[in-house]
DSSP file (Angstrom, degrees, kcal/mol; ACC not computed):
  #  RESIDUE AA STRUCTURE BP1 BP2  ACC     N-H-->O    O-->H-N    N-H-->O    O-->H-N    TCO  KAPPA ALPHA  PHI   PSI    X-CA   Y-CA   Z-CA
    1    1 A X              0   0    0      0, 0.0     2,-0.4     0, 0.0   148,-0.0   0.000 360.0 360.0 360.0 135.3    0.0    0.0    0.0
    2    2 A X        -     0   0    0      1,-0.1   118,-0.2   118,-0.0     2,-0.1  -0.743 360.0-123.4 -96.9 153.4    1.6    3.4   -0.8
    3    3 A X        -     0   0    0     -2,-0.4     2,-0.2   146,-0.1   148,-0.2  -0.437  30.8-173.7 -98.0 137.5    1.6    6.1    1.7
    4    4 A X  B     -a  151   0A   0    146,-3.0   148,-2.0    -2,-0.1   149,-0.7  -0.689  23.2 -86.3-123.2-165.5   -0.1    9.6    0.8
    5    5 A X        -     0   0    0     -2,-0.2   147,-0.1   146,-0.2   145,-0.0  -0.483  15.3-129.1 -60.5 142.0   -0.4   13.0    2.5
    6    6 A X  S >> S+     0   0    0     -2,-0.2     3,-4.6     3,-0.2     4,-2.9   0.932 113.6  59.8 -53.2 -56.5   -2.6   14.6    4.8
    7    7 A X  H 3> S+     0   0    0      1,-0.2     4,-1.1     2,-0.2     5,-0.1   0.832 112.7  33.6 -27.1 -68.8   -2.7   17.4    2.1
    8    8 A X  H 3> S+     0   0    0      2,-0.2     4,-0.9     1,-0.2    -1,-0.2   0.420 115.7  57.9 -96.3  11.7   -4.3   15.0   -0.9
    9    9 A X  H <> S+     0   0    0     -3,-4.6     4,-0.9     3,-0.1     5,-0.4   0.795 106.1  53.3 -90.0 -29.4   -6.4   12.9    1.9
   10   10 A X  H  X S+     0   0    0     -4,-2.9     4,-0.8     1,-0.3    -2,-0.2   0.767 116.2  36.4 -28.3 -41.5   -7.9   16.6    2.7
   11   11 A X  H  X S+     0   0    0     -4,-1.1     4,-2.2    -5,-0.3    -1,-0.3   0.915 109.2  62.3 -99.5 -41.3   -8.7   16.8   -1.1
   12   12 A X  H >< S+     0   0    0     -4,-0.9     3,-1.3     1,-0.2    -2,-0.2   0.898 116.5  33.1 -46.9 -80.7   -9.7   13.1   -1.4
   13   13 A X  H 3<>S+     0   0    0     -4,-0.9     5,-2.5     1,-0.3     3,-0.3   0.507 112.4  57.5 -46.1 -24.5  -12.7   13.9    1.3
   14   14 A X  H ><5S+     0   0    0     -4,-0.8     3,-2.0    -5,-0.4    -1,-0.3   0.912 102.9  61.0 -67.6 -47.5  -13.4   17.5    0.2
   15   15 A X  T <<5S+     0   0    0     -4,-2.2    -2,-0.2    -3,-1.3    -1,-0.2   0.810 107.7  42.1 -47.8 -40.6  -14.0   15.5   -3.1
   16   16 A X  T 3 5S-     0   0    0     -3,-0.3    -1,-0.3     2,-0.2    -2,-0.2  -0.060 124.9 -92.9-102.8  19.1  -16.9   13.5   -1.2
   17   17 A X  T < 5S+     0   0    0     -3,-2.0     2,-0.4     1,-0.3    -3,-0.2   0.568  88.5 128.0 101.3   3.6  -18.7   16.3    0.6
   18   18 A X      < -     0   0    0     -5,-2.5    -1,-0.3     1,-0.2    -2,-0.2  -0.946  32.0-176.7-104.3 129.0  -16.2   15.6    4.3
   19   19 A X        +     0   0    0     -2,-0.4     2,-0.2    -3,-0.1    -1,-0.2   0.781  66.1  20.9 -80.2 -66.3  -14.7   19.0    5.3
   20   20 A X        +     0   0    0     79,-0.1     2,-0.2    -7,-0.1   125,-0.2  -0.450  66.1 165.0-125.9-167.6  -12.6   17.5    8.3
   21   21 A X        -     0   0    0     -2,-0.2    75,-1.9   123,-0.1    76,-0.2  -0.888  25.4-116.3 159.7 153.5  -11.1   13.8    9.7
   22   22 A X        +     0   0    0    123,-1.5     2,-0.2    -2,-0.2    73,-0.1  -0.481  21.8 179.3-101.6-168.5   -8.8   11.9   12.0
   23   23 A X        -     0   0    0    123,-0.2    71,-2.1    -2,-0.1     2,-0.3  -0.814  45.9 -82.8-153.5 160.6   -6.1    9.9   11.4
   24   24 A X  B     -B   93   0B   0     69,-0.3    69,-0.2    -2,-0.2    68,-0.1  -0.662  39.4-139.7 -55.6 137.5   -3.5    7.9   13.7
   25   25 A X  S    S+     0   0    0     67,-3.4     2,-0.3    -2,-0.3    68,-0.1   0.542  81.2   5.8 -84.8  -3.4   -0.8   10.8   14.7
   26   26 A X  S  > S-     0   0    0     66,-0.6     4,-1.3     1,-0.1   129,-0.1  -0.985  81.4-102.5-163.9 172.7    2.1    8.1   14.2
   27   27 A X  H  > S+     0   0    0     -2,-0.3     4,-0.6     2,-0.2    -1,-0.1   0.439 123.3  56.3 -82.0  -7.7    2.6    4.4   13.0
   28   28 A X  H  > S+     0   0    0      2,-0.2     4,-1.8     3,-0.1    -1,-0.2   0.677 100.6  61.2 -93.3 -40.0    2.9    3.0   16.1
   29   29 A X  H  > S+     0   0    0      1,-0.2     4,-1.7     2,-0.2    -2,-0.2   0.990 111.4  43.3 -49.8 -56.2   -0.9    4.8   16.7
   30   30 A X  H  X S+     0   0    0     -4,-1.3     4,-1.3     2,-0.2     5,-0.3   0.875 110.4  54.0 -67.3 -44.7   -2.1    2.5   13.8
   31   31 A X  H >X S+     0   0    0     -4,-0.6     3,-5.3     1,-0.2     4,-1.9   0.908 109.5  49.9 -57.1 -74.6    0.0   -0.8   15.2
   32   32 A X  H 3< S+     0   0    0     -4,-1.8     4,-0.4     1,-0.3    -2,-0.2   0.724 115.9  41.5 -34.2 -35.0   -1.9   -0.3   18.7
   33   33 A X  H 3<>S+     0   0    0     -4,-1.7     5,-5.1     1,-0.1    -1,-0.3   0.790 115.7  47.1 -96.1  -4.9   -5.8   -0.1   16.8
   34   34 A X  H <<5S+     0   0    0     -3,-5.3    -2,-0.2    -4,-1.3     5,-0.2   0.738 109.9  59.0 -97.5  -6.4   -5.2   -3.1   14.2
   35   35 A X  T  <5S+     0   0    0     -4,-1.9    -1,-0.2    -5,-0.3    -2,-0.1   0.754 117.0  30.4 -73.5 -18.8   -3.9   -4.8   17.7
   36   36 A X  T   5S-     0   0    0     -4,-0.4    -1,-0.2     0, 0.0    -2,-0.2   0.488 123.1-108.9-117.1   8.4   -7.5   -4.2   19.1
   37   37 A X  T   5S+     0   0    0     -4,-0.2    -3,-0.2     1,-0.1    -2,-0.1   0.904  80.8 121.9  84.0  37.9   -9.2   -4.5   15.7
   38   38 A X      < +     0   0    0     -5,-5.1    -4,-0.2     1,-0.1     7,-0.1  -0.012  51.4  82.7-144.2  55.7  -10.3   -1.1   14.8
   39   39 A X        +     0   0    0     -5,-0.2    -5,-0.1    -6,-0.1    78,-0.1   0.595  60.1 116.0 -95.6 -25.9   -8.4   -0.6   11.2
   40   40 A X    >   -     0   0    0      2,-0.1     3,-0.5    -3,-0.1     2,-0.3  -0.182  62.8-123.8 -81.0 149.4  -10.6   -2.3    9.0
   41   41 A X  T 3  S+     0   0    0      1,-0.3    76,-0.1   107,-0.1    86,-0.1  -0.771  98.7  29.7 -93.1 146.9  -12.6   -0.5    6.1
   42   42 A X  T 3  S+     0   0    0     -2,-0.3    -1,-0.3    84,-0.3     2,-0.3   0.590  97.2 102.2 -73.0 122.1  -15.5   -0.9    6.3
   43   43 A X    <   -     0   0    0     -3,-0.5    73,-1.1    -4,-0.1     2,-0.4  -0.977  48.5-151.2-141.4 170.1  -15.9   -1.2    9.8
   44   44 A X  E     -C  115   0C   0     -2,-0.3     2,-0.5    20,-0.2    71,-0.2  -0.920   6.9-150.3-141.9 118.1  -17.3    1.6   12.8
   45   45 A X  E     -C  114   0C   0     69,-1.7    69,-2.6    -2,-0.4     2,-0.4  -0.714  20.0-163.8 -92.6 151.3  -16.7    2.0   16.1
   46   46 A X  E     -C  113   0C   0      8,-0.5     2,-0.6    -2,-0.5     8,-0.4  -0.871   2.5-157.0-127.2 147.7  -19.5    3.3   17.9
   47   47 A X  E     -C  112   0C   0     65,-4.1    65,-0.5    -2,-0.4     6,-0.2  -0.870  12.9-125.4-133.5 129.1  -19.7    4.9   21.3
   48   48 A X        -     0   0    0      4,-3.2    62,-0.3    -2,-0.6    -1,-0.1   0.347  33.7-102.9 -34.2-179.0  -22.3    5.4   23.9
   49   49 A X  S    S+     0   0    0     60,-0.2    -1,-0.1     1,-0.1    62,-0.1   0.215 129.3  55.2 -91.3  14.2  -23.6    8.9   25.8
   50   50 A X  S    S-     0   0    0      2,-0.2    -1,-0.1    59,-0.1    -2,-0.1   0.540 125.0-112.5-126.0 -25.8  -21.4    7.4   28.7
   51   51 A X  S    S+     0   0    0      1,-0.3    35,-3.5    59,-0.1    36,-0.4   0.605  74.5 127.2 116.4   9.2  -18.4    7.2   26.3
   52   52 A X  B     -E   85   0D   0     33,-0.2    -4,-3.2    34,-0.1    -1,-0.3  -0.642  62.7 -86.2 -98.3 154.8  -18.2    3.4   26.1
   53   53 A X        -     0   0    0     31,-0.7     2,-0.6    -2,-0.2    29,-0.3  -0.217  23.2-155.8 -28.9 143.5  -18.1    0.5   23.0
   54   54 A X        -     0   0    0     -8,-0.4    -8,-0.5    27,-0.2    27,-0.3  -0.949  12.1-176.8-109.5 118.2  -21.1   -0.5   21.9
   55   55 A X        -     0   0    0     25,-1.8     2,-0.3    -2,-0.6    26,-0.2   0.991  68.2 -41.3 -77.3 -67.2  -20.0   -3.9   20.5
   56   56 A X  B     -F   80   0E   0     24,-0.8    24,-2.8    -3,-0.1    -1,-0.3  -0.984  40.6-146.4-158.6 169.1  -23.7   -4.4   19.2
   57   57 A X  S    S+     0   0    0     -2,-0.3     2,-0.1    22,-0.2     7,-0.1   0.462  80.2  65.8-142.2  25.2  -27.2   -3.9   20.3
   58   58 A X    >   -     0   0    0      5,-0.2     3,-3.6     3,-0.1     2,-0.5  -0.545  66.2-150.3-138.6  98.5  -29.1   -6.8   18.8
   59   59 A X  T 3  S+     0   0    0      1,-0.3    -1,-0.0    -3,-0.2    20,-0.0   0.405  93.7  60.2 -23.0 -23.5  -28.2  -10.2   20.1
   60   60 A X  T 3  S+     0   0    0     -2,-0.5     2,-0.4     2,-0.0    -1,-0.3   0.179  90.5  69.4-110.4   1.8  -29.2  -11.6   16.8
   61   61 A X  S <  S-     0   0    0     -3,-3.6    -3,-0.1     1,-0.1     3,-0.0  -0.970  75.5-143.2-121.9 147.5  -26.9   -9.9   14.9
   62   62 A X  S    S+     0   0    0     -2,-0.4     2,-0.3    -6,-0.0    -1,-0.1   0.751  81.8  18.3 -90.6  -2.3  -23.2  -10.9   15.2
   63   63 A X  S    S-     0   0    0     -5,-0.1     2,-1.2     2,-0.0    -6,-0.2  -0.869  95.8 -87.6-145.0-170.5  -21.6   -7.6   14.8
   64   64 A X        -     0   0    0     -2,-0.3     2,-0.9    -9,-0.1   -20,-0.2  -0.811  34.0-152.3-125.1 114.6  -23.0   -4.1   15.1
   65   65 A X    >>  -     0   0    0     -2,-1.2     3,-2.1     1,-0.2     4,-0.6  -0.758  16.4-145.9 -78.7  72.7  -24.3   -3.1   11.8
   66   66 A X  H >> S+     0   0    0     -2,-0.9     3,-2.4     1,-0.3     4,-0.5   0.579  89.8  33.6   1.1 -92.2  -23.8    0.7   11.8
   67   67 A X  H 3> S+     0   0    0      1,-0.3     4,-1.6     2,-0.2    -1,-0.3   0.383 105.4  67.3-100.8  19.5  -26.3    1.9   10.2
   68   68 A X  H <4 S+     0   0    0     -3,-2.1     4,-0.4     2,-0.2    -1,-0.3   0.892 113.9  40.4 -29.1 -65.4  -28.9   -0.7   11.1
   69   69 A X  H << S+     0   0    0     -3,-2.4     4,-0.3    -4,-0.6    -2,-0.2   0.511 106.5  61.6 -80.1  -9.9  -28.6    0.8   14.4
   70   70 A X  H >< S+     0   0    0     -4,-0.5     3,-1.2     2,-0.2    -1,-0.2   0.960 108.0  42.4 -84.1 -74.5  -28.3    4.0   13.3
   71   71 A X  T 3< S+     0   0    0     -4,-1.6    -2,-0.2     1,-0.2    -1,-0.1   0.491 120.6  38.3 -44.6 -24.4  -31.7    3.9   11.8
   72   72 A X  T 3  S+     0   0    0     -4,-0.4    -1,-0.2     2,-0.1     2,-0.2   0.226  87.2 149.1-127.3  12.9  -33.7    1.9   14.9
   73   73 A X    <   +     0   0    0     -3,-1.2     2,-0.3    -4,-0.3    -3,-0.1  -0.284  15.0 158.6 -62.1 142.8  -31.9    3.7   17.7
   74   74 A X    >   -     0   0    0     -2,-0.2     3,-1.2    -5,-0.1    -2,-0.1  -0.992  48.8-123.1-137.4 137.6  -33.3    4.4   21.0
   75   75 A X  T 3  S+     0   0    0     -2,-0.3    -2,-0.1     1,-0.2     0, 0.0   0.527 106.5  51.8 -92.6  19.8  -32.3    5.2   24.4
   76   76 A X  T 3  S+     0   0    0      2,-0.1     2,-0.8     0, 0.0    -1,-0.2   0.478  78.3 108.7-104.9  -1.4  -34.4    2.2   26.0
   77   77 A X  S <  S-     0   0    0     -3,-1.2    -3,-0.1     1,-0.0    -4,-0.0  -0.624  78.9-121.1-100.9 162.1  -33.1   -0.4   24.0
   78   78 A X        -     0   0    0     -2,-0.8     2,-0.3     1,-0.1    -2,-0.1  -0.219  37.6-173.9 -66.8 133.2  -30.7   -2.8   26.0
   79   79 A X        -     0   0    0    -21,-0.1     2,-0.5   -20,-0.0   -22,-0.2  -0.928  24.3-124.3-130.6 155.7  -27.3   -2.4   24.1
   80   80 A X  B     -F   56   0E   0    -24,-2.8   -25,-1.8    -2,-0.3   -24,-0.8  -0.971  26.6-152.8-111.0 151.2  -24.1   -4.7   25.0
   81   81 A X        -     0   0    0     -2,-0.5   -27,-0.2   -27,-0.3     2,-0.2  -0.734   3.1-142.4-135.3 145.4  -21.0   -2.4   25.7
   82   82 A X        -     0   0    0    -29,-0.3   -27,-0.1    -2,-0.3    -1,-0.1  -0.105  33.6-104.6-139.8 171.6  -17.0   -3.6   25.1
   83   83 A X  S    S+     0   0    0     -2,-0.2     2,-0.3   -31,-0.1    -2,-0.0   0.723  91.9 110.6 -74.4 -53.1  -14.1   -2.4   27.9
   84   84 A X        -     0   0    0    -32,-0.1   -31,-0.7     1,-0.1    -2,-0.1   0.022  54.2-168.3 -64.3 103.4  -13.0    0.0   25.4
   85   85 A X  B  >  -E   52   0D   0     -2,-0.3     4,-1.6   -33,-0.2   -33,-0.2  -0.401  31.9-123.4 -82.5 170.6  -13.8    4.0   26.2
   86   86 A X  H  > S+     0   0    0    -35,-3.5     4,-0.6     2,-0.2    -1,-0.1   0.656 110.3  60.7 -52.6 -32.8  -13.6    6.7   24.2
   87   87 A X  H >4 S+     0   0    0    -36,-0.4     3,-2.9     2,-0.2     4,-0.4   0.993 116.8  36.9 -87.5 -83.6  -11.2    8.7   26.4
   88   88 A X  H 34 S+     0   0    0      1,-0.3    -2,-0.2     2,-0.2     3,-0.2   0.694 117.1  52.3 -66.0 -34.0   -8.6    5.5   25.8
   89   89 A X  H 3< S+     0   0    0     -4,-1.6     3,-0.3     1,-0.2    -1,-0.3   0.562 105.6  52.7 -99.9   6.7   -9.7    5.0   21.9
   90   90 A X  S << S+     0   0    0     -3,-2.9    -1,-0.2    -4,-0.6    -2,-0.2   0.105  89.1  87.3-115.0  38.6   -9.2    9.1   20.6
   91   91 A X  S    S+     0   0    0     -4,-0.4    -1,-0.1    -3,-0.2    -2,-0.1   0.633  83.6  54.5 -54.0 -44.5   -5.6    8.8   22.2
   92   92 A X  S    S+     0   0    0     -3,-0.3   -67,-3.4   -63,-0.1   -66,-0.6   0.392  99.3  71.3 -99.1  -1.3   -4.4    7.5   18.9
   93   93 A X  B     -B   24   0B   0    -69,-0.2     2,-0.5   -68,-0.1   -69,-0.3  -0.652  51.6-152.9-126.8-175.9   -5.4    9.9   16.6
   94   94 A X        -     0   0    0    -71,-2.1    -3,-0.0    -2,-0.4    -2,-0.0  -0.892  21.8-127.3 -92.8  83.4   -5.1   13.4   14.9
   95   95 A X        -     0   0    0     -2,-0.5   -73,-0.2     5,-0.1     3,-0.1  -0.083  15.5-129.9 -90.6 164.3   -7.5   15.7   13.2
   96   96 A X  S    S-     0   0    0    -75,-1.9     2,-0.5     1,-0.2    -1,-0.1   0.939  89.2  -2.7 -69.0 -56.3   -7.2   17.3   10.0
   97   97 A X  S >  S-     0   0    0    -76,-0.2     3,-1.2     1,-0.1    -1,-0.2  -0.940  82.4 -88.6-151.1 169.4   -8.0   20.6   11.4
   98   98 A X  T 3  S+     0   0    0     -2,-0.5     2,-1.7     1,-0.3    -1,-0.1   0.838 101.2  84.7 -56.3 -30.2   -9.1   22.4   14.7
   99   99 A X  T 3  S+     0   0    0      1,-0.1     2,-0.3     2,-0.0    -1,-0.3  -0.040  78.3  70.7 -72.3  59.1  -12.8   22.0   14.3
  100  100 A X  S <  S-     0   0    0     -2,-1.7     2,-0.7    -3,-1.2    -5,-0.1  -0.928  70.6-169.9-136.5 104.2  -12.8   18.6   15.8
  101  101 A X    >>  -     0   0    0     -2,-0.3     4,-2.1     1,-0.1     3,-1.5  -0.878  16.4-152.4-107.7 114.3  -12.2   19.1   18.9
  102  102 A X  H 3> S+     0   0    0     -2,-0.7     4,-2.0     1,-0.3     5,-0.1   0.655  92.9  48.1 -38.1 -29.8  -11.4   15.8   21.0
  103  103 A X  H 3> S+     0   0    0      2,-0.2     4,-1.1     1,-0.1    -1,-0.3   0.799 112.0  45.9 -82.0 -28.9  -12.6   17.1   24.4
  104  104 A X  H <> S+     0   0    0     -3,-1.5     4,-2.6     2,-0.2    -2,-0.2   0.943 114.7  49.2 -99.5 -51.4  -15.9   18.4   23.2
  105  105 A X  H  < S+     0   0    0     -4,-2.1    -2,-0.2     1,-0.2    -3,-0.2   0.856 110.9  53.5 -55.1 -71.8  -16.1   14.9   21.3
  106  106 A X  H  < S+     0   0    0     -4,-2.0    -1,-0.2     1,-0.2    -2,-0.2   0.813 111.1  46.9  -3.4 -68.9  -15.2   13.2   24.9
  107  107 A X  H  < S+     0   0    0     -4,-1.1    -2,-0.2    -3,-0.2    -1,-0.2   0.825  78.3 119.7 -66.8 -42.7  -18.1   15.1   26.8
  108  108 A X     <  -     0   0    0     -4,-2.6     4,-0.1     1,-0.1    -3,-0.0   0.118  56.4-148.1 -31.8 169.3  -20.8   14.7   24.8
  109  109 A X        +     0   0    0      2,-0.1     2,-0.2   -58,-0.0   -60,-0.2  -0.473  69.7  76.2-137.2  63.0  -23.8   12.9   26.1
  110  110 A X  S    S-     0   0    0    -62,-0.3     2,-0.2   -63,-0.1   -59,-0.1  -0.759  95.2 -74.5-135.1-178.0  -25.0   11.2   22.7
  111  111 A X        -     0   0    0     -2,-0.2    31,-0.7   -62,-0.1     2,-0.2  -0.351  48.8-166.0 -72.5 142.4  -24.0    8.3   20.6
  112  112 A X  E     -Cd  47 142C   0    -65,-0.5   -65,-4.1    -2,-0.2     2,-0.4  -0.899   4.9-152.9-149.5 139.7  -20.9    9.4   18.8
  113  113 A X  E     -Cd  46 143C   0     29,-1.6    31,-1.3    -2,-0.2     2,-0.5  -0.943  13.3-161.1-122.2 113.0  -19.5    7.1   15.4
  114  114 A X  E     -C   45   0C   0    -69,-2.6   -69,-1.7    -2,-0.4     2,-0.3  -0.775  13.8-164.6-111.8 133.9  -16.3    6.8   14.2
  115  115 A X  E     -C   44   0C   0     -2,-0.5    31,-1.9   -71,-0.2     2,-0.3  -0.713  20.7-133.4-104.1 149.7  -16.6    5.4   10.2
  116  116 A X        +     0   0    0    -73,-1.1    14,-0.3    -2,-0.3     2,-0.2  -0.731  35.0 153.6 -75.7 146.2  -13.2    4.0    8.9
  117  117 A X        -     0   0    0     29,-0.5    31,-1.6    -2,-0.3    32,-0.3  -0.989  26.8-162.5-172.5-154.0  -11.9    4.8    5.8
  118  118 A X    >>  -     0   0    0      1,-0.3     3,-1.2    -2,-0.2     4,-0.8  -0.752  32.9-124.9 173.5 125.7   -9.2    5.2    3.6
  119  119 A X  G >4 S+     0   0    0      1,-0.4     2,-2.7    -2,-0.2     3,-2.3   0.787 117.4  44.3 -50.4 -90.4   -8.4    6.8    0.2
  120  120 A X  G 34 S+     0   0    0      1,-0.3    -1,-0.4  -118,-0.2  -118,-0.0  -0.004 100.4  70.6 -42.1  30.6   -6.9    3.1   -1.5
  121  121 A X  G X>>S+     0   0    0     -2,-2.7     3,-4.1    -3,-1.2     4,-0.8   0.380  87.0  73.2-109.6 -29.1  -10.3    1.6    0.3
  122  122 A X  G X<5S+     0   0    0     -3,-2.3     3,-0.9    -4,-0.8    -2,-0.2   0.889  89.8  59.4 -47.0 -38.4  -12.3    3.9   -3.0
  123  123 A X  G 345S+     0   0    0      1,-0.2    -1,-0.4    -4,-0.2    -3,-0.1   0.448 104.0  45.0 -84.2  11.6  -11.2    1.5   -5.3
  124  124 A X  G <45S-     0   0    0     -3,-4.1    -1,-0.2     0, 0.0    -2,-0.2   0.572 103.6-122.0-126.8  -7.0  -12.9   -1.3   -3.8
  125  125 A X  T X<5S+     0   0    0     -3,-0.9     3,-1.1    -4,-0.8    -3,-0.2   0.344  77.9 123.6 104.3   5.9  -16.0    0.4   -3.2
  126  126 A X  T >>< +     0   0    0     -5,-0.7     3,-1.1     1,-0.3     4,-0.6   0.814  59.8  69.2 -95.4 -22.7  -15.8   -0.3    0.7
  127  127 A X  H 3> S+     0   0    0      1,-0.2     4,-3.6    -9,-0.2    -1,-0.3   0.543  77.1  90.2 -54.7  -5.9  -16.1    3.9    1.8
  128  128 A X  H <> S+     0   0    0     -3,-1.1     4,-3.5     3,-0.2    -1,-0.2   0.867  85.7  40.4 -75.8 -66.0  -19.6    3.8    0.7
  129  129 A X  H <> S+     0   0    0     -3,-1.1     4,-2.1     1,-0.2    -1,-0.1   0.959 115.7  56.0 -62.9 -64.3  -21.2    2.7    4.1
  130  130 A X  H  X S+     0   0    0     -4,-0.6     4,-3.9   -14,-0.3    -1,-0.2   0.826 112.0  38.6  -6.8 -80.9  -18.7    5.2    5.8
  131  131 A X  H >X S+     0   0    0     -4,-3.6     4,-1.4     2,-0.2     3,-0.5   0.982 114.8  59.7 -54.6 -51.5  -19.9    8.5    3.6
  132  132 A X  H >X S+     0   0    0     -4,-3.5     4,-2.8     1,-0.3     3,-1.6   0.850 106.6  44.1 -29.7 -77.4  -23.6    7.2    3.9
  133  133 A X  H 3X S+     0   0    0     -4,-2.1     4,-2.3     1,-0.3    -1,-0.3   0.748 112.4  51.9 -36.1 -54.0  -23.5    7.3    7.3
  134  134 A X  H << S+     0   0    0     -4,-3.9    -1,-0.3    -3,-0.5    -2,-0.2   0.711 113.8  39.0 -31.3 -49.8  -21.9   10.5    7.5
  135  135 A X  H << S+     0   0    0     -3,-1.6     3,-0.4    -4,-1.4    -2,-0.2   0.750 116.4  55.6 -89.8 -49.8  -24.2   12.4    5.3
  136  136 A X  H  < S+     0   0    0     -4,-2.8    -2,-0.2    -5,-0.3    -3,-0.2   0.867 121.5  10.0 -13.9 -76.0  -26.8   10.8    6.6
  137  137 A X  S  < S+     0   0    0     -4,-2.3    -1,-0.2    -5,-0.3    -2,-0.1  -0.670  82.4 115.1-144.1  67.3  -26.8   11.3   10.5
  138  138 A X  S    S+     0   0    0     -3,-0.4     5,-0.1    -2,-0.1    -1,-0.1  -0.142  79.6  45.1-138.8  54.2  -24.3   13.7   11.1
  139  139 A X  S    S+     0   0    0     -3,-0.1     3,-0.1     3,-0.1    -2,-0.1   0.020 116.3  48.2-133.0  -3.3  -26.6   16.2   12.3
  140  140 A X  S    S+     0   0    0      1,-0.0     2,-0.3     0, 0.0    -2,-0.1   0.560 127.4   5.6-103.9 -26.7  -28.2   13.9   14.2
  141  141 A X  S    S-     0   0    0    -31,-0.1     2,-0.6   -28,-0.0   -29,-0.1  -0.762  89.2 -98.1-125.0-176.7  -25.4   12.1   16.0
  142  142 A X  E     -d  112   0C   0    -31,-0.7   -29,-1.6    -2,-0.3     2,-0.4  -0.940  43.3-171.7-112.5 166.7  -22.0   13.1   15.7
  143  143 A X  E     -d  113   0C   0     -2,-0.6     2,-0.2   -31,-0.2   -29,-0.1  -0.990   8.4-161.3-157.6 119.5  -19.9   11.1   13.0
  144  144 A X        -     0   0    0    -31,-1.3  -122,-0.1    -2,-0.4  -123,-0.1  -0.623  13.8-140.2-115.1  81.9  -16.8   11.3   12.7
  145  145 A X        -     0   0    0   -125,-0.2  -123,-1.5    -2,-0.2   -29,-0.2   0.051  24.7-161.6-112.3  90.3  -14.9   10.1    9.3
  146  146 A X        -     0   0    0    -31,-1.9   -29,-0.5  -125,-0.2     2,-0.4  -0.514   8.3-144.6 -87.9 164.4  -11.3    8.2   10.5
  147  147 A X        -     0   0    0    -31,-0.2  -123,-0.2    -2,-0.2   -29,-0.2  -0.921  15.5-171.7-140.6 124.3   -8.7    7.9    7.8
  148  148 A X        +     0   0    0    -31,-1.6   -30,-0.1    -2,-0.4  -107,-0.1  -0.236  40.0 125.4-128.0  39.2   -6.5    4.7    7.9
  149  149 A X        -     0   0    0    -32,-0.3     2,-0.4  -146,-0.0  -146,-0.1  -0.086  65.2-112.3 -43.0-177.0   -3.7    5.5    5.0
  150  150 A X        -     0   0    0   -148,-0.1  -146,-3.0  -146,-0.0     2,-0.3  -0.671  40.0-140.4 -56.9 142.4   -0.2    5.3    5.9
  151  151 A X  B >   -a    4   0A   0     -2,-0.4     3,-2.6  -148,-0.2     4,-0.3  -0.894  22.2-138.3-143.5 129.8    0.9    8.4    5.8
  152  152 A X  G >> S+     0   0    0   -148,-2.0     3,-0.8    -2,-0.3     4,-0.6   0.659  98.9  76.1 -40.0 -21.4    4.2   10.1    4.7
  153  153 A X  G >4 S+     0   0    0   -149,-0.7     3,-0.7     1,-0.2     4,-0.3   0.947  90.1  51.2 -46.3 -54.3    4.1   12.1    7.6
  154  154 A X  G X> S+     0   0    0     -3,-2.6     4,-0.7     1,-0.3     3,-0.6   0.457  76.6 100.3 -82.2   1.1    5.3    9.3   10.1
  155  155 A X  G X4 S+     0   0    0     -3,-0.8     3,-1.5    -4,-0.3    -1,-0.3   0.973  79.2  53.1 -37.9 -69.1    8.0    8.7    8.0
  156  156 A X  G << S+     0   0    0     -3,-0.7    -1,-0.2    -4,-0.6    -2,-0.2   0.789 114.6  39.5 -22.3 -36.4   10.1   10.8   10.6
  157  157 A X  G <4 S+     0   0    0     -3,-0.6     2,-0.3    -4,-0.3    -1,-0.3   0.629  93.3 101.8-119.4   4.4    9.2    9.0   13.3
  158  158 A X  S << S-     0   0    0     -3,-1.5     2,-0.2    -4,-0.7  -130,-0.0  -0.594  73.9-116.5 -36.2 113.1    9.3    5.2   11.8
  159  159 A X              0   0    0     -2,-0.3    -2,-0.1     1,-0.1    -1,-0.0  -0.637 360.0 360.0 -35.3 135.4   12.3    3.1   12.7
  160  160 A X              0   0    0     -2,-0.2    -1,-0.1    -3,-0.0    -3,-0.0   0.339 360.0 360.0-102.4 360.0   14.0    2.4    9.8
């Protein structure tokens, strides 16, 4: 996989209607989330109003189908909730520019969704769910668009 720029993923998402995004700030940020399994395109991590996982929140499905849940959410129905907070999983990353602020992000007291994707993912069709969602219910929840490129940036800081 070839490594880009912040600069052309900034133009790759301006292309599709996303203004801002994170990233992992370093390569070592990116070892530490594919070690807990939350690199893949397409996949979404989702977080409670208490700032915890929501693994999935229908027993009958075996993983939590974004925008399923997105669509039939409520705050009575019984959800099951992973170890992993919020506080522990925006550690790893970066934003594109100062309106995304992490703390404010942190505090809420809603559902907040973080979509994967990733510039080489386009060609596979797999950013689709991602932007949906985005465009979708990002005035209703917040959604936030994560970027998992390598990127030329960490070169510097890379062991060789």
């Amino acid at each position: 996989m070839e490594k880009t720029s912040v600069a052309n993923l900034e133009s790759f998402y301006q292309n599709h209607g996303i203004v801002n995004f994170i990233y992992p700030k370093s390569l070592q940020a990116l070892v530490s989330l594919d070690s807990i399994d939350k690199t893949t395109v397409p996949q979404n991590t989702v977080f409670d109003e208490n700032g915890l996982e929501i693994l999935h929140f229908n027993e009958k499905l075996c993983a939590n189908h974004t925008l399923t849940f997105l669509k039939e959410y409520q705050k009575s129905m019984p959800l099951k909730l992973g170890k992993l907070s919020i506080n522990e999983y925006l550690k790893h990353f970066k934003a594109s520019d100062s309106s995304i602020n992490f703390a404010a992000i942190q505090n809420q007291k809603k559902i907040r969704i973080f979509v994967n994707s990733a510039s080489y993912a386009n060609k596979y069709g797999v950013n689709q769910e991602a932007f949906e969602i985005y465009n979708r219910f990002k005035d209703q929840y917040t959604v936030i668009v994560v970027n998992f490129d390598k990127l030329k940036e960490w070169e510097a800081t890379e062991t060789k």
